[in-house]
RODO-2510 file (C-alpha; in nm, 4 decimals, decimal comma):
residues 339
     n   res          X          Y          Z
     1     x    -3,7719    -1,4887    -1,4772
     2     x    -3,4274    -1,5080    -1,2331
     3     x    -3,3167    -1,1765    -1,1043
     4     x    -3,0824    -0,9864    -1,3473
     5     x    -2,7093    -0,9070    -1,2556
     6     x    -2,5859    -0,6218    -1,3103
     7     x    -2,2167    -0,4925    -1,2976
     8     x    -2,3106    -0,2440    -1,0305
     9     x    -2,4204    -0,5812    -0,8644
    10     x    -2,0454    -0,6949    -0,8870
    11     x    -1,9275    -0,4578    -0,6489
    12     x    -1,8316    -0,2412    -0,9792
    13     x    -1,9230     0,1089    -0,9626
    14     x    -1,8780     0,2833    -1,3433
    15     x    -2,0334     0,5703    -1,2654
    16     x    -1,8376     0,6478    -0,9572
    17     x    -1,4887     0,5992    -1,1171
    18     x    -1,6057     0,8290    -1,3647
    19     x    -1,7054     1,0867    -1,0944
    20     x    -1,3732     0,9745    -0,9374
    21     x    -1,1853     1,0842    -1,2793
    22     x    -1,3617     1,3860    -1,2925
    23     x    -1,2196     1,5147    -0,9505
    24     x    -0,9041     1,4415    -1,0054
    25     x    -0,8675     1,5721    -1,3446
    26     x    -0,7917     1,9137    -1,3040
    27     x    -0,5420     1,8607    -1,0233
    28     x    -0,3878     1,5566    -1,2576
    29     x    -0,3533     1,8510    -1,5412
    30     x    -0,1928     2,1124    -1,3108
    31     x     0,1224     1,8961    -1,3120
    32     x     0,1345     1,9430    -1,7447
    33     x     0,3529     2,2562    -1,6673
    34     x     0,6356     2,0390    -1,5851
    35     x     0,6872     1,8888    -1,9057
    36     x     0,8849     2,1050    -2,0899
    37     x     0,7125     2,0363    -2,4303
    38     x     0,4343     2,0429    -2,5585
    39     x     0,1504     1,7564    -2,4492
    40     x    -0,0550     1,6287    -2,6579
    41     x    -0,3229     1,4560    -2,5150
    42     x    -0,5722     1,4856    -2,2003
    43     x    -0,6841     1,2949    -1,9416
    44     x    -0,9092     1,0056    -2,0269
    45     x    -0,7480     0,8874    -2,4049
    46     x    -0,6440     0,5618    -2,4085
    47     x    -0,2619     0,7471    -2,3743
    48     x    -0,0787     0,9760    -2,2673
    49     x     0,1122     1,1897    -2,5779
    50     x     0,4199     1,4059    -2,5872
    51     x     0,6421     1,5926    -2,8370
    52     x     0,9401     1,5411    -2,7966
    53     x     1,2124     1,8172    -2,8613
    54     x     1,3460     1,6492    -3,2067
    55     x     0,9947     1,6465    -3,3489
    56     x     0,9122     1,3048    -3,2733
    57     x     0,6165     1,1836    -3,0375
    58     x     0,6402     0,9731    -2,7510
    59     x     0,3458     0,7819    -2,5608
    60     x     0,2915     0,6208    -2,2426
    61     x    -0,0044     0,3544    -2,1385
    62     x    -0,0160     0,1792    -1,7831
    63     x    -0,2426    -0,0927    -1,7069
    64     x    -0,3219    -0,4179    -1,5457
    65     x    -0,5274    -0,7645    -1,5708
    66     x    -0,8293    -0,7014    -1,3123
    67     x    -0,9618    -0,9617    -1,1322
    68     x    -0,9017    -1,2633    -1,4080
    69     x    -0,6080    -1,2734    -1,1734
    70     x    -0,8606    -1,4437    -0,9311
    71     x    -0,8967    -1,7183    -1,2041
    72     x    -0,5512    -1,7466    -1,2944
    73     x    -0,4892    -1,8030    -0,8817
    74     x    -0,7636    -2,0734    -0,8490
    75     x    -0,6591    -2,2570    -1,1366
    76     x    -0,2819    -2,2368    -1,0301
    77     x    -0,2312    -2,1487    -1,4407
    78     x    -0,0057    -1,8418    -1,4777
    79     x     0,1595    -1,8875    -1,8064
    80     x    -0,0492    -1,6931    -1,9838
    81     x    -0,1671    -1,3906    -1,7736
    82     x     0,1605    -1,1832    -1,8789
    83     x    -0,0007    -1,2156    -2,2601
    84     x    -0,2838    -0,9880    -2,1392
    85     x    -0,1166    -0,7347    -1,9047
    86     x     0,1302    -0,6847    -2,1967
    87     x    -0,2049    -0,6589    -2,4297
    88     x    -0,3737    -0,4241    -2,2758
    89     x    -0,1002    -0,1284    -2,2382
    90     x     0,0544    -0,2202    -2,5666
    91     x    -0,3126    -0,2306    -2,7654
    92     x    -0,3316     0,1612    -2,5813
    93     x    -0,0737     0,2956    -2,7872
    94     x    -0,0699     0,1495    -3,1220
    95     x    -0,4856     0,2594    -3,1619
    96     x    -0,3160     0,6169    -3,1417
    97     x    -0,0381     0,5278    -3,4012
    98     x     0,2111     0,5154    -3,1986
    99     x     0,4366     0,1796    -3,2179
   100     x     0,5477     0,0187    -2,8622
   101     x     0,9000    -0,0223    -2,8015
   102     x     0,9325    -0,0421    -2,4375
   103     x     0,7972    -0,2865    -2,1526
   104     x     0,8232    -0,2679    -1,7765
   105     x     0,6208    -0,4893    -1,5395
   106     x     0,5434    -0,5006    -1,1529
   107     x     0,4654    -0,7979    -0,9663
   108     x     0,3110    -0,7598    -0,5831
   109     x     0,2829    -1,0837    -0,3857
   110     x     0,1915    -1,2430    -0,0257
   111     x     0,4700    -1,4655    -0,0689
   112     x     0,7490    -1,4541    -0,3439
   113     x     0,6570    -1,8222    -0,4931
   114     x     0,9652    -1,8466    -0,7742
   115     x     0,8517    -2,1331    -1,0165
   116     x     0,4727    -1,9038    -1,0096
   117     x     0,6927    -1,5868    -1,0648
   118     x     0,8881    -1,7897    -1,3465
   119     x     0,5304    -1,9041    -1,5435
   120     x     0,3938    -1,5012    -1,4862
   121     x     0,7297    -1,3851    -1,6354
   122     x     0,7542    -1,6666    -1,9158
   123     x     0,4034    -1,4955    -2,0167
   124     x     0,5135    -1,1246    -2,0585
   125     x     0,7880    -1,2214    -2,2225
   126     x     0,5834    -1,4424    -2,5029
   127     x     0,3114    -1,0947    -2,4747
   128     x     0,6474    -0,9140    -2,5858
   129     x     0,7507    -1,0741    -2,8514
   130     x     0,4256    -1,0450    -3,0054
   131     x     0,4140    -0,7041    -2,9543
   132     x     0,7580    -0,6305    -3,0715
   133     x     0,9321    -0,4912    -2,7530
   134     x     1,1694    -0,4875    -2,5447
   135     x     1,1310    -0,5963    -2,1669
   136     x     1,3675    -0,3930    -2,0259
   137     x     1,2446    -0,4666    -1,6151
   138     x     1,0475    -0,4343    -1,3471
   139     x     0,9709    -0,4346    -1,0018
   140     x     0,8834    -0,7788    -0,7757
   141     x     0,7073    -0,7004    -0,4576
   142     x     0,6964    -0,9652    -0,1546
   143     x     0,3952    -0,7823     0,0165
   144     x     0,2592    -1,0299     0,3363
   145     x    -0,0230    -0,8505     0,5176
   146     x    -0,1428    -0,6962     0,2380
   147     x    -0,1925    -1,0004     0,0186
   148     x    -0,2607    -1,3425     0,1259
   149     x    -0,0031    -1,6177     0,0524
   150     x    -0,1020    -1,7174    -0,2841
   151     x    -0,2482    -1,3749    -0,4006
   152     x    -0,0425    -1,1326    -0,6470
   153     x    -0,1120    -0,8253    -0,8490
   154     x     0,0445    -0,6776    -1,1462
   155     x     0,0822    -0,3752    -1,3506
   156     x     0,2305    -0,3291    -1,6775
   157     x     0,3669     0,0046    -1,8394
   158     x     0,4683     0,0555    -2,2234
   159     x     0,6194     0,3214    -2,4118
   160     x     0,6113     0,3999    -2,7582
   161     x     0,6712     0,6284    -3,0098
   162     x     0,5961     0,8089    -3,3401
   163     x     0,7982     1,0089    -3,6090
   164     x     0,5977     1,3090    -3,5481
   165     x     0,2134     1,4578    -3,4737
   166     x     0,1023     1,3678    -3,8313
   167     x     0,1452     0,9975    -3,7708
   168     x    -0,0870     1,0440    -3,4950
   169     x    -0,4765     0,8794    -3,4896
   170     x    -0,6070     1,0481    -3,2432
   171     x    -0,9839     1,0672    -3,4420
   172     x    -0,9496     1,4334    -3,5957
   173     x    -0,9962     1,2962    -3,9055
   174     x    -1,3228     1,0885    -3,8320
   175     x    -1,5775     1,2431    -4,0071
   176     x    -1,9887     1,1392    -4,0843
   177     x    -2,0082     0,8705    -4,3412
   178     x    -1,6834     0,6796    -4,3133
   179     x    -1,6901     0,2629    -4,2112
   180     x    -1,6422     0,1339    -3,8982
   181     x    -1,4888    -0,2533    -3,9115
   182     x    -1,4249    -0,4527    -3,6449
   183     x    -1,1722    -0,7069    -3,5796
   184     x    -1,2469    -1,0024    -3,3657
   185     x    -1,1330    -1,0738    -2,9656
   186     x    -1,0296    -1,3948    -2,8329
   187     x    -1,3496    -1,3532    -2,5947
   188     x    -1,3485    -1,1556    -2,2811
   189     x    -1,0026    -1,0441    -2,2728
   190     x    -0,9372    -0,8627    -1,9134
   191     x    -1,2120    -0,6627    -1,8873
   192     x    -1,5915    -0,7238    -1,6926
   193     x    -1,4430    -1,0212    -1,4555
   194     x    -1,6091    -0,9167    -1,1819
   195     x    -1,9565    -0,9508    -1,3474
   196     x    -1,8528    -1,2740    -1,4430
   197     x    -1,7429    -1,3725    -1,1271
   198     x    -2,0575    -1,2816    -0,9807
   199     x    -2,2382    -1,4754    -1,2423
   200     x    -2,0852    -1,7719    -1,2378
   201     x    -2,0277    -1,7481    -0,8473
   202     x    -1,6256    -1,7720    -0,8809
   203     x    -1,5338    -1,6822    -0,5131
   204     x    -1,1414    -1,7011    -0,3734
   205     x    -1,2900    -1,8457    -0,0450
   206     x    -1,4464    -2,1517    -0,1526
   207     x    -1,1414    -2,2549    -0,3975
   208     x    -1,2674    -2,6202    -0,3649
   209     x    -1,6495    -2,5461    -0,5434
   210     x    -1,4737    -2,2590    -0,7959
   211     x    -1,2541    -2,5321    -0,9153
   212     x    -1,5376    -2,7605    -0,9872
   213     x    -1,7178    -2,4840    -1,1968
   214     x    -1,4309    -2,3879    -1,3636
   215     x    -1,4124    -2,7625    -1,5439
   216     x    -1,7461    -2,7711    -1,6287
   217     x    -1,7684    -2,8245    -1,9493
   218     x    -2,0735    -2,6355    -2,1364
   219     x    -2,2325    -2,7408    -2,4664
   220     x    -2,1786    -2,4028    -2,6770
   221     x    -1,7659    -2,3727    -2,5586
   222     x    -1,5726    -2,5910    -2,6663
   223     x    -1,3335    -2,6405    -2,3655
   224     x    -1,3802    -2,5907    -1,9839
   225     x    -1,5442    -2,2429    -1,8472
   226     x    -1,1728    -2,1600    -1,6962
   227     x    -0,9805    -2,2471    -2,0532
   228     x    -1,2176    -2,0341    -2,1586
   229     x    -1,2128    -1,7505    -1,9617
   230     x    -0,8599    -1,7681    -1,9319
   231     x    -0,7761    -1,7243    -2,2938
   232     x    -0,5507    -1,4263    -2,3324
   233     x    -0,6037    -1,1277    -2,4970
   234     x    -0,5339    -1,0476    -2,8641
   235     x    -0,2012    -0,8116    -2,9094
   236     x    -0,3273    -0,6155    -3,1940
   237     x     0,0206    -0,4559    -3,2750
   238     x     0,1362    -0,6231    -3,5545
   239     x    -0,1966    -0,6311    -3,7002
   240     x    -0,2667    -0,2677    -3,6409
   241     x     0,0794    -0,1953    -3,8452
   242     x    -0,0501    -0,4188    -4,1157
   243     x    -0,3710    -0,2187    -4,1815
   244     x    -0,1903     0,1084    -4,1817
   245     x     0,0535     0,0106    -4,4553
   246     x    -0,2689    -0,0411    -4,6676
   247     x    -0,4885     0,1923    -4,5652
   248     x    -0,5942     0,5349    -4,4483
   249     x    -0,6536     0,4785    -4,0817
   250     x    -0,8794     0,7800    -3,9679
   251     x    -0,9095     0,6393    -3,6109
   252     x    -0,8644     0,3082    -3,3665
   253     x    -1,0618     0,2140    -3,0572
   254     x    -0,9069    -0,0819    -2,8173
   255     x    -1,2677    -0,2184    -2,6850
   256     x    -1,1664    -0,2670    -2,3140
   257     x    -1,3759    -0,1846    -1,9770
   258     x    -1,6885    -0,0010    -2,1041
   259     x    -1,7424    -0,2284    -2,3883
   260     x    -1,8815    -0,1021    -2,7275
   261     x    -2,0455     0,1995    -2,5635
   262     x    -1,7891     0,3580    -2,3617
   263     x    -1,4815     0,3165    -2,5176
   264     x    -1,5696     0,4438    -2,9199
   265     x    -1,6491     0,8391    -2,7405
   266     x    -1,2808     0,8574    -2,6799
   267     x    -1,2019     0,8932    -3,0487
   268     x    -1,4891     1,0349    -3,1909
   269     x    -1,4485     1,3839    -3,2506
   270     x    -1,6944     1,6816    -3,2076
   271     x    -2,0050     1,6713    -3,4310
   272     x    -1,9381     1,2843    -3,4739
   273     x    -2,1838     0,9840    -3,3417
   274     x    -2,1327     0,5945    -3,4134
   275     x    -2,4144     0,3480    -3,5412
   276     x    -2,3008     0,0054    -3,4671
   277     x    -2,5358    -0,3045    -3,6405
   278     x    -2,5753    -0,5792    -3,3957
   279     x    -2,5443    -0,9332    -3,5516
   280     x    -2,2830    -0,8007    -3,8045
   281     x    -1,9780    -0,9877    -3,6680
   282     x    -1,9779    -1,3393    -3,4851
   283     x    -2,0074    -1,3344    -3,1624
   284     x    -1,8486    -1,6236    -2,9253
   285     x    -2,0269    -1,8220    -2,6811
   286     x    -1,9071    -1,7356    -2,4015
   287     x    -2,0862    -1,3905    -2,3867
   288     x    -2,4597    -1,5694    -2,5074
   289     x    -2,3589    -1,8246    -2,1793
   290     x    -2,3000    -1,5091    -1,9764
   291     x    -2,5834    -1,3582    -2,0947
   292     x    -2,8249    -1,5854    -2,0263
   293     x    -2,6978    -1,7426    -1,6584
   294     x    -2,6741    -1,4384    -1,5095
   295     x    -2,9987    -1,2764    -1,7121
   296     x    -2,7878    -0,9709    -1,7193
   297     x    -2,9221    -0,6654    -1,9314
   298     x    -2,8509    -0,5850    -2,2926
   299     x    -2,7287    -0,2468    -2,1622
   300     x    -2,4841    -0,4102    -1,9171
   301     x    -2,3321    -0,6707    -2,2131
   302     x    -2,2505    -0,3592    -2,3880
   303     x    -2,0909    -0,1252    -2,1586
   304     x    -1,8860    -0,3865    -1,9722
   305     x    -1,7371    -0,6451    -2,2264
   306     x    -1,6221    -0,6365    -2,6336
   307     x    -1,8840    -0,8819    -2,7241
   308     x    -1,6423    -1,0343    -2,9552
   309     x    -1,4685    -0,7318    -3,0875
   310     x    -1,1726    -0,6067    -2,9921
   311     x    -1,0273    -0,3139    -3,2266
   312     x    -1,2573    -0,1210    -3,3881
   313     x    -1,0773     0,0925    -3,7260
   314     x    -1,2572     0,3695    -3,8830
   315     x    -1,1908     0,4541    -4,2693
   316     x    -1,3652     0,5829    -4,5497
   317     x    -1,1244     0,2574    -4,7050
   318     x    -1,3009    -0,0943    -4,6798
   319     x    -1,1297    -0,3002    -4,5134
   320     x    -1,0720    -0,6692    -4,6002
   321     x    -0,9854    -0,7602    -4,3005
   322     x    -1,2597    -0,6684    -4,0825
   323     x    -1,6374    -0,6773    -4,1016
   324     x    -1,8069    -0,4131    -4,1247
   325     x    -2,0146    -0,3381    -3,8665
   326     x    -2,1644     0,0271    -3,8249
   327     x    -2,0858     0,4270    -3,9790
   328     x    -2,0028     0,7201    -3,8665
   329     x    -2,2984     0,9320    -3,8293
   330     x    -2,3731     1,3480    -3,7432
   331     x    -2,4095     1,3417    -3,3590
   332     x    -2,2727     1,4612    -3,0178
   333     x    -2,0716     1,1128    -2,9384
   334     x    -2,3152     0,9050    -2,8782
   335     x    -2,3055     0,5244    -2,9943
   336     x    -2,6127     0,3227    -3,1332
   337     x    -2,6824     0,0037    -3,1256
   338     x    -2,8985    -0,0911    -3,4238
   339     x    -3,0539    -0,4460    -3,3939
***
């Protein structure tokens, strides 16, 4: 049997950036005096909440692409990275029921390239009109010394809002017995790119061989490994709004980095665990094709991609729209697996 890779085998640490979140998180809080009303939320949701002073709530998400910026950059195809770093702020908020308005971007480079900076804006904009929102600007960075020539970076930032704290899902209504359904992702998204990097040996310094492995075609995808692992994330926005006209929305959970295990604790509230049935939704290809060329461990799959879901919604409701893949169960957060 070939050696198993591992995320930690990526150069990707979990367990330290948890550690690293724990240090700072009491410092981080210390600074909550300066709003002058009241905050809602904590450190590690997948947002940060607010009342405002007219009763309403506002919220706040921040977040970038990862290193499928390394693909985007070898495969000189930039048109569609602005779709996920618009997804995965914009996904953030509307999980806690709040409804995006607001878009900023930043954009760090070696060298300010303008038809490359055209095609990366051309994508956030298309990100924001599926999510509703306004871009209202950003920040462009010419950064030589700190990025090679053809490298950039970005970082997106949302804000949102709510009519007030009862329009909130922030899981205090999640209680044993109630559905969890699952609505499908457009494969990896932006998350676990380093592991895939390291299993499919995608490397910035040998641009010539990376190329050549990104159009190989494989029999289970049905277009080249790059296409495929450039496709852009889902904006769940409009759909998110469309379930809770219809039904009673008890809590949302954006699978990003940490997978199916990590990210469904950040809802869940005391006294609550999560069974989830493997084999209950379709899974794509691509992660069976990770899988298996890297021989890289159940566990791993789980806590470091979606496995072909990307919004999980928890109601005592069912849910047309989704399958139905696990329940809420008595526990102390934990999430199960069932195969």
């Amino acid at each position: 049997m070939s050696k198993q890779t591992t995320y930690t085998d990526s150069g990707v640490d979990i367990e330290a950036g948890d550690r690293a979140v724990d240090l700072i998180k009491k410092k981080v809080q210390e600074t909550f005096k300066y709003y002058p009303g009241k905050i809602l939320s904590g450190i590690g949701g997948f947002s940060g909440v607010v009342e405002l002073s007219d009763g309403r709530v506002m919220g706040a998400s921040t977040d970038g692409v990862g290193t499928k910026l390394v693909l985007a950059i070898i495969m000189d195809k930039h048109d569609t990275i602005g779709i996920d770093l618009v997804a995965m702020s914009v996904n953030d908020l509307i999980v806690a029921g709040i409804t995006p308005a607001i878009f900023l971007d930043y954009i760090a480079q070696g060298k300010q390239i303008p038809g490359r900076t055209k095609a990366i804006i051309d994508g956030i904009v298309e990100g924001c009109q599926m999510a509703e929102v306004a871009l209202l600007g950003g920040e462009m960075a010419e950064m030589p010394g700190l990025y090679k020539e053809n490298d950039y970076d970005l970082a997106g930032f949302t804000v949102g809002f709510a009519p007030s704290q009862k329009d909130l899902i922030l899981g205090e209504d999640i209680k044993p017995g109630m559905k969890v359904f699952g609505f499908a992702s457009s494969g990896i998204h932006s998350n676990g790119y380093s592991l895939v990097r390291k299993v499919f040996d995608i490397d910035l310094n040998n641009p010539k061989k990376t190329r050549e492995i990104l159009n190989t075609h494989h029999e289970s995808l049905e277009k080249t490994l790059g296409e495929e692992l450039l496709e852009p994330t889902i904006i769940y926005v409009k759909q998110a709004k469309e379930l809770l006209s219809k039904y009673k929305i008890a809590g949302f959970v954006h699978i990003t980095g940490g997978g199916l295990i990590e990210n469904p604790p950040r809802i869940l509230p005391k006294g609550c665990g999560m069974n989830i049935k493997w084999g209950s939704w379709p899974v794509p290809p691509i992660f069976d094709l990770i899988e298996k060329t890297g021989n890289v461990p159940k566990e791993d799959m789980m806590k470091t991609f979606n496995n072909g879901v990307g919004l999980l919604a928890i109601s005592a409701d069912d849910i047309e729209e989704g399958h139905l893949i696990g329940e809420i169960i008595e526990g102390g957060g934990e999430i199960n697996i069932i195969r």
